[in-house]
C-alpha positions, 0 to 999 in steps of 0.5 A: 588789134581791133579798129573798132572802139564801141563803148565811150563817152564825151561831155555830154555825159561823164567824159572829158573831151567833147564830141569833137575832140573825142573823134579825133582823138579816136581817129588819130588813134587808128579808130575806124569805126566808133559808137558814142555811147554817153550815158542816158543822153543822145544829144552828142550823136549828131555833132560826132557823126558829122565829124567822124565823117569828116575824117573817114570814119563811121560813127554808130549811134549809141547809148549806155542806159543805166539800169537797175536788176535785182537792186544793182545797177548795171549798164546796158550799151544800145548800137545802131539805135534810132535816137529819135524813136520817142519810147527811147527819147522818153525813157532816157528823159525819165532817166535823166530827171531823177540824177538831180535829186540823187545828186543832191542827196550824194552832197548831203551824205557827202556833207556829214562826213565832213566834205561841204561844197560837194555839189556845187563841185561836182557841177562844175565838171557837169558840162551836161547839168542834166547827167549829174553822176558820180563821176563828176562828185569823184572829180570835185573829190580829187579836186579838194584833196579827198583822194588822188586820183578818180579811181581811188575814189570808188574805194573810199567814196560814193559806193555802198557803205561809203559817204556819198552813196545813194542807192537810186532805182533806174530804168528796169532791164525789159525797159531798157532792152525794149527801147534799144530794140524797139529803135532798131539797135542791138542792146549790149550788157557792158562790161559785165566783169565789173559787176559785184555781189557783196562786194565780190565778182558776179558768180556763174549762177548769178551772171546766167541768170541774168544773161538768161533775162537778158537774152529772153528780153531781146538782148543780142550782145555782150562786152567780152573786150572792154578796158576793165576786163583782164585777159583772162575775162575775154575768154571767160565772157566769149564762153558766155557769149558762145553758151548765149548764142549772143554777139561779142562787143567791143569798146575801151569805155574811154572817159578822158585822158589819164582817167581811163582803164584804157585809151581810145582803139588799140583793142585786143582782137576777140577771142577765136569763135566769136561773132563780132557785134557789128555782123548784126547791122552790117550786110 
């Protein structure tokens, strides 16, 4: 099993537990190395690495950017980032100012379907006002009894096609990977198994031609184990990592407790041949 857990996310972002709670929760779950990765946001960083080394742990700077590539949204993680390096501080702030005006207009699509009070519950769970996302509608939409449970509202709500949907242009994949690396970090496609193409998994052409962007760009790694993927992903994603010549990631993309694909650590080992990710910062 891997003790290292490099995809997860606090209140700063769309996570339930706090910087705090959520490295202790990961130490006492056996994690020794943790990456805070919330998403558009570093403001958790400096709380987490003080507690992380209070109890023994090394805590990677991190960050997930939301991105758009050919009209879809992706996620690209950045470990080992500066989080001070200004193109990184100002792009994310760019980010960051547009999830307000999607949000209102997820309430309002919301709204026509006959769901009233969406944004005003979704703030409640937004403990970062400023990163407003889906997860927190997804929240409010469990809270009102619209669906049983986080999950189950991606297949009825807030996806294309469904009430609260909002198509959103973020940051560009050269932007992204470019402030990632310009603060000195290693930028990660994270959990590429989850990516669609109508309303299917990316084929192998479109998953090439994106890692080959991706690898033009700068990019160094992938998530070959991640909570959403199957067994039978982690060795498809270590093919590609092998054929990309690009470091291997891990991470649980842990939100909260029993909301989650998986807890924090108790990751399955990578498959034989690849290079773990943390060979590229650690000496």
């Amino acid at each position: 099993m891997l003790d290292y857990d490099l995809h997860c996310h606090s209140t700063v972002s769309d996570g339930l537990l706090s910087p705090t709670d959520l490295v202790g929760r990961a130490a006492e779950r056996g994690v020794k190395v943790l990456a805070l990765t919330d998403h558009d946001d570093v403001a958790g960083l400096s709380e987490a690495a003080e507690v992380a080394a209070g109890r023994g742990m090394q805590l990677v700077k991190g960050v997930e950017i939301s991105v758009t590539w050919r009209t879809r949204s992706l996620h690209i993680v950045g470990l080992n980032i500066d989080p001070a390096f200004p193109l990184l501080v100002e792009g994310l702030q760019g980010i960051r100012n547009g999830r307000g005006a999607r949000a209102q207009l997820m309430a309002e699509s919301l709204a026509r379907s006959g769901i009233g009070g969406a944004l005003e519950g979704a703030y409640r769970y937004a403990d970062n006002p400023s990163l407003i996302g889906r997860t927190h509608f997804a929240r409010f939409l469990v809270e009102s009894g619209h669906s049983r449970d986080v999950a189950s509202v991606f297949k009825n709500y807030l996806v294309k096609g469904k009430p609260g949907f909002v198509p959103h242009q973020w940051a560009s994949l050269p932007d992204a990977v470019g402030w990632i690396a310009g603060s000195g970090g290693v930028a990660v496609l994270a959990h590429p198994g989850r990516y669609l193409v109508a309303g299917k998994k990316m084929g192998t052409t479109t998953m090439r031609e994106l890692l080959r962007e991706f690898v033009d760009l700068g990019g160094r790694g992938i998530e070959v184990v991640s909570g959403s993927h199957t067994p039978e992903q982690y060795a498809e994603f270590a093919r590609y990592a092998k054929e990309f010549d690009l470091f291997a990631s891990c991470g649980s993309d842990f939100h909260g407790p029993g909301e989650s694909y998986r807890d924090l650590g108790r990751l399955p080992d990578f498959p034989l041949e690849c290079r773990p990710v943390w060979q590229a910062w650690e000496k």
